[in-house]
KOLGUKOL-484410 format. One line per 5 residues: number of its first residue (from 1); their letters; for each residue x, z, y of N, C-alpha, C, CB. Coordinates in steps of 0.02 Angstrom, whole numbers, plus 50000, padded with zeros to 5 digits. Atoms other than C-alpha are relative to their C-alpha. Glycine has a CB too. Example, Ala and Ser with C-alpha at 12.3 -4.5 7.8 and 13.67 -1.06 7.14 Angstrom:
<nodes>
1> AS> 50045/50000/49941/50615/50390/49775/50045/50000/50060/49950/50062/50001 | 49958/49997/49941/50684/50357/49947/49961/50037/50055/50020/49929/50023;
</nodes>
This chain:
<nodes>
1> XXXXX> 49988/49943/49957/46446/45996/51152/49983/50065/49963/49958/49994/50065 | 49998/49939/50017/46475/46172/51105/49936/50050/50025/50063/50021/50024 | 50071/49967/49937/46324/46294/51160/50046/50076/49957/49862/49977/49978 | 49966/49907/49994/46366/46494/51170/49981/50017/49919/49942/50074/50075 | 50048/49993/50051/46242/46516/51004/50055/49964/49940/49916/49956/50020;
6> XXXXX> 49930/50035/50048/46391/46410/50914/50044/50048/49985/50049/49941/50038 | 49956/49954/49994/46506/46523/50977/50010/50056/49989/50010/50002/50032 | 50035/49938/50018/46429/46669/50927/50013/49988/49918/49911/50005/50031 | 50006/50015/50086/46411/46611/50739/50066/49982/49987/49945/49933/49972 | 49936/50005/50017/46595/46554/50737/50034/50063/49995/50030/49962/50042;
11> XXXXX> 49955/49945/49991/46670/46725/50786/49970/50036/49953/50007/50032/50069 | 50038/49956/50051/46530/46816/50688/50044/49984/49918/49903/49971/50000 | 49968/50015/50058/46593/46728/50539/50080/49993/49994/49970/49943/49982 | 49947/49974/49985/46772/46766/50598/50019/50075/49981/50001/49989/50060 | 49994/49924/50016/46742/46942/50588/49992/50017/49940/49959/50039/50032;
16> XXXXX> 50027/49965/50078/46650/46957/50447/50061/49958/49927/49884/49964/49983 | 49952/50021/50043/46804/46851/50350/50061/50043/49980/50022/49946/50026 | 49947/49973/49991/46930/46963/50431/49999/50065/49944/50007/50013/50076 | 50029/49927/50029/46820/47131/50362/50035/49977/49913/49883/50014/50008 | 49971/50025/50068/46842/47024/50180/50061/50020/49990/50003/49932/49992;
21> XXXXX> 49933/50026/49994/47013/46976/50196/50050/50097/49994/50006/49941/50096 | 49985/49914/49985/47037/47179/50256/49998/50047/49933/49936/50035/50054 | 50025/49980/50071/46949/47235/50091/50053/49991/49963/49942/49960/49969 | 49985/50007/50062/47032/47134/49977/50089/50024/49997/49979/49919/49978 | 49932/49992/49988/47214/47184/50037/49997/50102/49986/50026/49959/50095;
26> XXXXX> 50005/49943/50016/47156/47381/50015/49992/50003/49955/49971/50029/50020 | 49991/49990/50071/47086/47358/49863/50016/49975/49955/49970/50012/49980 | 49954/49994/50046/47173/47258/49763/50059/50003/50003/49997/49968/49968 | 49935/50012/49988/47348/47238/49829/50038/50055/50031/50005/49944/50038 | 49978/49946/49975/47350/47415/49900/50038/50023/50071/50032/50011/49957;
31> XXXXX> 49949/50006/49943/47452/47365/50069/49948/50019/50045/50043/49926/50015 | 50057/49967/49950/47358/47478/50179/50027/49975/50079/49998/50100/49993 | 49971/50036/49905/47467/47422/50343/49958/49929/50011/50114/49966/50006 | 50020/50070/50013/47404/47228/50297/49924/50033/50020/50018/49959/49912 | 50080/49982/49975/47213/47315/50286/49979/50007/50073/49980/50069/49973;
36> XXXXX> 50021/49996/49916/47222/47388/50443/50016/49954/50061/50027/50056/50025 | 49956/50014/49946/47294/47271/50543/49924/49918/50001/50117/49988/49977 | 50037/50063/50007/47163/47131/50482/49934/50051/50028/49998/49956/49910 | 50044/49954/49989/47020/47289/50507/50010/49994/50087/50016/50077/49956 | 50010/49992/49940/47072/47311/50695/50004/49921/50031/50050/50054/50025;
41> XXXXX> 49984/50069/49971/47094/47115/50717/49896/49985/50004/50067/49933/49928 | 50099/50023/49999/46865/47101/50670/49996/50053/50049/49931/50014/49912 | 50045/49956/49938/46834/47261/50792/50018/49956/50046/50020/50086/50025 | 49989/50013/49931/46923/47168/50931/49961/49940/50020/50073/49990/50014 | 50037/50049/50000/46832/46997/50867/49930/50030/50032/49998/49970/49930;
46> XXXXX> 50064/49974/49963/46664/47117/50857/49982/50023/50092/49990/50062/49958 | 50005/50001/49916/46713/47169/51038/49973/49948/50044/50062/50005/50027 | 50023/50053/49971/46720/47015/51105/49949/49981/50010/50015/49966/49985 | 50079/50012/50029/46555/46973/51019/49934/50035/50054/49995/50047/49914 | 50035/49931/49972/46477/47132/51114/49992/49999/50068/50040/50065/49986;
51> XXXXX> 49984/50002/49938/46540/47085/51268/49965/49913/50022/50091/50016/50006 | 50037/50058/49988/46456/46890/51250/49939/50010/49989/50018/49948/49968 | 50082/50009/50004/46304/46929/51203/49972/50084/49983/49974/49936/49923 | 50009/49951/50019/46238/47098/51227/49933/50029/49932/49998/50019/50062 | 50036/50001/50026/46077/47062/51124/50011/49990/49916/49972/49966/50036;
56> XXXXX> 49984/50032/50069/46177/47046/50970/49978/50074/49962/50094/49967/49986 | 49984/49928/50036/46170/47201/50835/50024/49976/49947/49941/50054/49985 | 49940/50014/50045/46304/47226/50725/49987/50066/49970/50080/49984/50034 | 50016/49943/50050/46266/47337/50571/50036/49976/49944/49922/50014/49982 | 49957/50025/50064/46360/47366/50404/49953/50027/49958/50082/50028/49985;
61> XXXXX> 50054/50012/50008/46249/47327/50286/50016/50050/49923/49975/49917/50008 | 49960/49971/50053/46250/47427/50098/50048/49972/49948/49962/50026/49967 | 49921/50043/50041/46372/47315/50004/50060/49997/50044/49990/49908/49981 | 49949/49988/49971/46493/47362/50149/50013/49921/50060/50058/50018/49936 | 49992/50064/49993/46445/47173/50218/49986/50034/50089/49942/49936/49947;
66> XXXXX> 50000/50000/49922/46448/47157/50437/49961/49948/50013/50067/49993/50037 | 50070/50052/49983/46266/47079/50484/49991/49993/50078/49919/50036/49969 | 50044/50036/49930/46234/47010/50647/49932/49957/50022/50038/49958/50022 | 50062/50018/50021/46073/46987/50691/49993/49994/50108/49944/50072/49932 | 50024/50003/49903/46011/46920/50885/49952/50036/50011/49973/49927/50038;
71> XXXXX> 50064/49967/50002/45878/47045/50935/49944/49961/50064/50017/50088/50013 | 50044/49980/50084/45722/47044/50922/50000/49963/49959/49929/50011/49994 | 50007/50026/50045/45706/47015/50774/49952/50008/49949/50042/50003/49987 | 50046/49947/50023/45576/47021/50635/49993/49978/49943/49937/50012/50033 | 49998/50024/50064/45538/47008/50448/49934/50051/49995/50077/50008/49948;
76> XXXXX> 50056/49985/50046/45412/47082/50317/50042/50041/49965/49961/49941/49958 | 49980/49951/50044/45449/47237/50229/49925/50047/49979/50063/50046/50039 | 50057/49950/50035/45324/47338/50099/49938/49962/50039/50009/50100/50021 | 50065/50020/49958/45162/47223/50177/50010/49999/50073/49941/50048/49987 | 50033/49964/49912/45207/47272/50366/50051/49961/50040/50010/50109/50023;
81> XXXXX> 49957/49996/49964/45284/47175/50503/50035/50027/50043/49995/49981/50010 | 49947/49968/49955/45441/47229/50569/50045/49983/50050/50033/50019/49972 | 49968/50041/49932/45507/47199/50745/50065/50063/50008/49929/49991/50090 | 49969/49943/49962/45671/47284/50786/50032/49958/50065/50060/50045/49951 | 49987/50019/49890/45729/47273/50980/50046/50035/50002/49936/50031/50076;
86> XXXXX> 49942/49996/49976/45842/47332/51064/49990/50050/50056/50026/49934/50018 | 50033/49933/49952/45815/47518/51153/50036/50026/50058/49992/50065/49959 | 49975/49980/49932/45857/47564/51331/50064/50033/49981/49949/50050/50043 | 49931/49967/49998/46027/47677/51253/50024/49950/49970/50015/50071/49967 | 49932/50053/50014/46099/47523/51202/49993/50006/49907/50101/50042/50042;
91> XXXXX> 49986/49985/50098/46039/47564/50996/49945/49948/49967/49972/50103/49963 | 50044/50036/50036/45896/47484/50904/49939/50033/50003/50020/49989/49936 | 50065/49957/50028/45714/47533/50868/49957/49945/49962/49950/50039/50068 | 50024/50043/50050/45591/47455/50737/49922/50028/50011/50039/50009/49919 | 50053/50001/49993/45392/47441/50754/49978/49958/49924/49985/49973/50070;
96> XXXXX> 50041/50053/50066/45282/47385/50602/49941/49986/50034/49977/50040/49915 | 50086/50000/49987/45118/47319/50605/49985/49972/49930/49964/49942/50074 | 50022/49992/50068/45026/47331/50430/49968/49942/50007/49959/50062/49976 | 50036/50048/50008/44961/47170/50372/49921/49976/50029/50004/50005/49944 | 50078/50008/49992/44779/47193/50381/50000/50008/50077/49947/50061/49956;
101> XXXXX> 50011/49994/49928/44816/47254/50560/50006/49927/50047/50056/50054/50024 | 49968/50056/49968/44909/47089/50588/49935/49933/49985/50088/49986/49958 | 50065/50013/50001/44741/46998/50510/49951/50037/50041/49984/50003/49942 | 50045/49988/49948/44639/47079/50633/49995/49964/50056/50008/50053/50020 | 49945/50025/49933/44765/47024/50773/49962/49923/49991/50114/50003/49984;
106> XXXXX> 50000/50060/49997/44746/46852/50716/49924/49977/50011/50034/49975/49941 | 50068/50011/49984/44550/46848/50692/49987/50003/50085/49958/50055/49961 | 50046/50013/49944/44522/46900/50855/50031/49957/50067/49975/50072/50023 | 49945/50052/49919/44673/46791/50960/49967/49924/49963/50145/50004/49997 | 50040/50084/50027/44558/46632/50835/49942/50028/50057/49961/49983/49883;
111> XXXXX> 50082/50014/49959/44389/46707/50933/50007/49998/50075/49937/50068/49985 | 49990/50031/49923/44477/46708/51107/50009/49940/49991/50057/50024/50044 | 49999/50091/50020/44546/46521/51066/49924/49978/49984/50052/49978/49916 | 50083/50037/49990/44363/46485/51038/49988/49974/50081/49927/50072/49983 | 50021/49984/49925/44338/46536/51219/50043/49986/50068/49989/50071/50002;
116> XXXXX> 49958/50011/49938/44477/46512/51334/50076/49976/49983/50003/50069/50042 | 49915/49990/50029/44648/46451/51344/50039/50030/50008/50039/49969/50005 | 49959/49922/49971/44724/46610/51422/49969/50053/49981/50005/50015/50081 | 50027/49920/49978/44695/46793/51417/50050/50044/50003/49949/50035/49950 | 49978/49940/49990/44753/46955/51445/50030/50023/49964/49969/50035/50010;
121> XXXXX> 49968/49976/50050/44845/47071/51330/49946/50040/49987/50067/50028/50007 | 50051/49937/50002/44713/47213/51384/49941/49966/49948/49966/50024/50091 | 50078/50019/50029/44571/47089/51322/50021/50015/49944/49962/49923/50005 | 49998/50018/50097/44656/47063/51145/50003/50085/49983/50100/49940/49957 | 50000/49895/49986/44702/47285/51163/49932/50017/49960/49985/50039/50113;
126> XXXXX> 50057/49978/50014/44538/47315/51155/49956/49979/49962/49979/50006/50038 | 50068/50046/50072/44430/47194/51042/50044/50038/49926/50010/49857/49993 | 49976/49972/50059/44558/47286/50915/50006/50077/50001/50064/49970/49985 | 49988/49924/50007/44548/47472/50848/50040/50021/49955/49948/50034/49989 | 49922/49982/50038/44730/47498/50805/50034/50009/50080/50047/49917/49935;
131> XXXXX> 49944/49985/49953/44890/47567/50900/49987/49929/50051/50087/50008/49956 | 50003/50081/49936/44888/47455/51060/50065/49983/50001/49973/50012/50099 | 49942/50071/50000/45074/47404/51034/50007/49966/49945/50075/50016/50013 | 49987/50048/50075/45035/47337/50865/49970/49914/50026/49934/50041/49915 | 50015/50062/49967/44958/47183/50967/50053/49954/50046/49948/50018/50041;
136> XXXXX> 49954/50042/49976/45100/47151/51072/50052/49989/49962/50020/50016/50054 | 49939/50015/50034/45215/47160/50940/49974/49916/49954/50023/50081/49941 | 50027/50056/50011/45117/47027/50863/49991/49917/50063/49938/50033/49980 | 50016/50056/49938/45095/46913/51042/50069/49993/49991/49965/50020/50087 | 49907/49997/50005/45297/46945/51047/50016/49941/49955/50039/50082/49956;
141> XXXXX> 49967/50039/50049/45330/46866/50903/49962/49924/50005/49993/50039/49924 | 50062/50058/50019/45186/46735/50906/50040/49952/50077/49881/50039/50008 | 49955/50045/49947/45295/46690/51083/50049/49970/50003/50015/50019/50038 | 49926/50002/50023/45453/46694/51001/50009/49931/49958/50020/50071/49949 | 50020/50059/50059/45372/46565/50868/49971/49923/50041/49924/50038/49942;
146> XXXXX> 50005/50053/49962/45311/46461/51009/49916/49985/49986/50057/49941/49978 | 50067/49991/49987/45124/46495/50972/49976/49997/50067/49983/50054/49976 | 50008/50013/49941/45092/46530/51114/50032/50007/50071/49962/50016/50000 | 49945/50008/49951/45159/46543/51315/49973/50065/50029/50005/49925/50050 | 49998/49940/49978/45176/46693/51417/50020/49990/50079/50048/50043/49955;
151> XXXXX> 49968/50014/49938/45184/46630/51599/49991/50063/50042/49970/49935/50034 | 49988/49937/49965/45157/46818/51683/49970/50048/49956/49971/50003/50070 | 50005/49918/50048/45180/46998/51617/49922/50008/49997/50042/50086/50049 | 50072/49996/50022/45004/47023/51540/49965/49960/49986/49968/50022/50029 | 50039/50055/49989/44939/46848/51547/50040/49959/49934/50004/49964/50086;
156> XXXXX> 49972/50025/50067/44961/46738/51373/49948/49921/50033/49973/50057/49903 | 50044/50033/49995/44903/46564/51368/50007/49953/49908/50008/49960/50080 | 49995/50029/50044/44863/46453/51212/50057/49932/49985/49943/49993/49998 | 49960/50068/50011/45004/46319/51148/49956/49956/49976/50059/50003/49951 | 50061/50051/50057/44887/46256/51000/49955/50056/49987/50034/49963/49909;
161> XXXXX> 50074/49990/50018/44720/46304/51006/49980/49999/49904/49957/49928/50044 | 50001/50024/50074/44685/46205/50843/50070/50039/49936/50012/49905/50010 | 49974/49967/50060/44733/46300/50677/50045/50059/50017/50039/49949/49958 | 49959/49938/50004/44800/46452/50749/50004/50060/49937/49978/50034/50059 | 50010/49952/50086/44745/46553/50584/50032/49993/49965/49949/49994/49953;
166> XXXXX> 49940/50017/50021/44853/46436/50502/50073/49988/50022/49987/49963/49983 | 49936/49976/49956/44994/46453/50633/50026/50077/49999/49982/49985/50076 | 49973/49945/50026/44996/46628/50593/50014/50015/49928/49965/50042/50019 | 49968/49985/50047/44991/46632/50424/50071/49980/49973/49963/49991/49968 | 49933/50033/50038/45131/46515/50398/50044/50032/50046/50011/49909/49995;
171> XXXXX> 49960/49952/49962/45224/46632/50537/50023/50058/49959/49960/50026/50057 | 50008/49952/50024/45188/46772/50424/50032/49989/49926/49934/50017/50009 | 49983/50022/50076/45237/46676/50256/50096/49961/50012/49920/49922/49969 | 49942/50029/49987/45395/46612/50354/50062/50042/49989/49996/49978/50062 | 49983/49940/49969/45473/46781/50404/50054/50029/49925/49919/50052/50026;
176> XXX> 49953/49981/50039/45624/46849/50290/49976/50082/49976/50071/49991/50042 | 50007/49923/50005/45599/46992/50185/50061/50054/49966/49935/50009/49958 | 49949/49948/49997/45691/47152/50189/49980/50046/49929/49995/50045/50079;
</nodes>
């Protein structure tokens, strides 16, 4: 059985063949009618795309390449993780959180796991003295990774207790860099 997430990666790689295919008829073969006609055949694919899944973002990347990426999303750039989302006008926005900040994060979500299998966001907020969304960008992702569960807005609970230190680092060592 087909799932939507299939369907998504088929057309993606539809488009981004067509964009090729578009290229190589401009620049080497010069038949600009042929270019365009393969050029407005990926916008209508990317449409489509836009219209199945609004969480997609579609950027052209500097080699002229068409990246689709499901948001959020997040990698490692210069030491700092980077979450970009997806902003109320329908565009993008990007949050870091500096390594050592993200070792803080982790020390102190190991000394709650000492103590409980839930907490707060506010509790973890405050045991740290950094930006307070550099913590949820970290819980975010750590939810995304399946660390841990998030059964109501503010409330986190533990998946695995055991070796979360090493559940983050290998989160952190997993993560694609930009």
């Amino acid at each position: 059985m087909i799932n939507e997430n299939e369907i998504i990666d088929h057309l993606s790689q539809t488009r981004n063949l067509m964009v090729k295919i578009s290229n190589q008829y401009a620049i080497s073969e010069k038949d600009w009618d042929r270019a365009q006609t393969y050029l407005n055949c990926a916008r209508q694919v990317d449409s489509i795309l836009q219209s199945l899944d609004s969480k997609v973002e579609t950027r052209i990347t500097e080699n002229n390449r068409i990246s689709t990426r499901k948001l959020p999303y997040y990698f490692i750039e210069y030491d700092k993780l980077v979450k970009v989302g997806q902003s109320r006008d329908g565009g993008t926005y990007e949050h870091r959180v500096p390594k050592k900040h993200y070792d803080l994060i982790t020390d102190r979500l190991c000394n709650i796991a000492k103590e409980s299998r839930s907490f707060q966001t506010k509790q973890l907020q405050d045991s740290c003295d950094i930006p307070s969304h550099e913590p949820l960008i970290v819980l975010k992702l750590l939810n995304h990774k399946g660390g841990i569960g998030n059964p109501r807005r503010g409330q986190w609970s533990f998946l695995e207790k055991n070796n979360l230190a090493n559940t983050m680092n290998e989160i952190w060592n997993q993560l694609p860099s930009n």
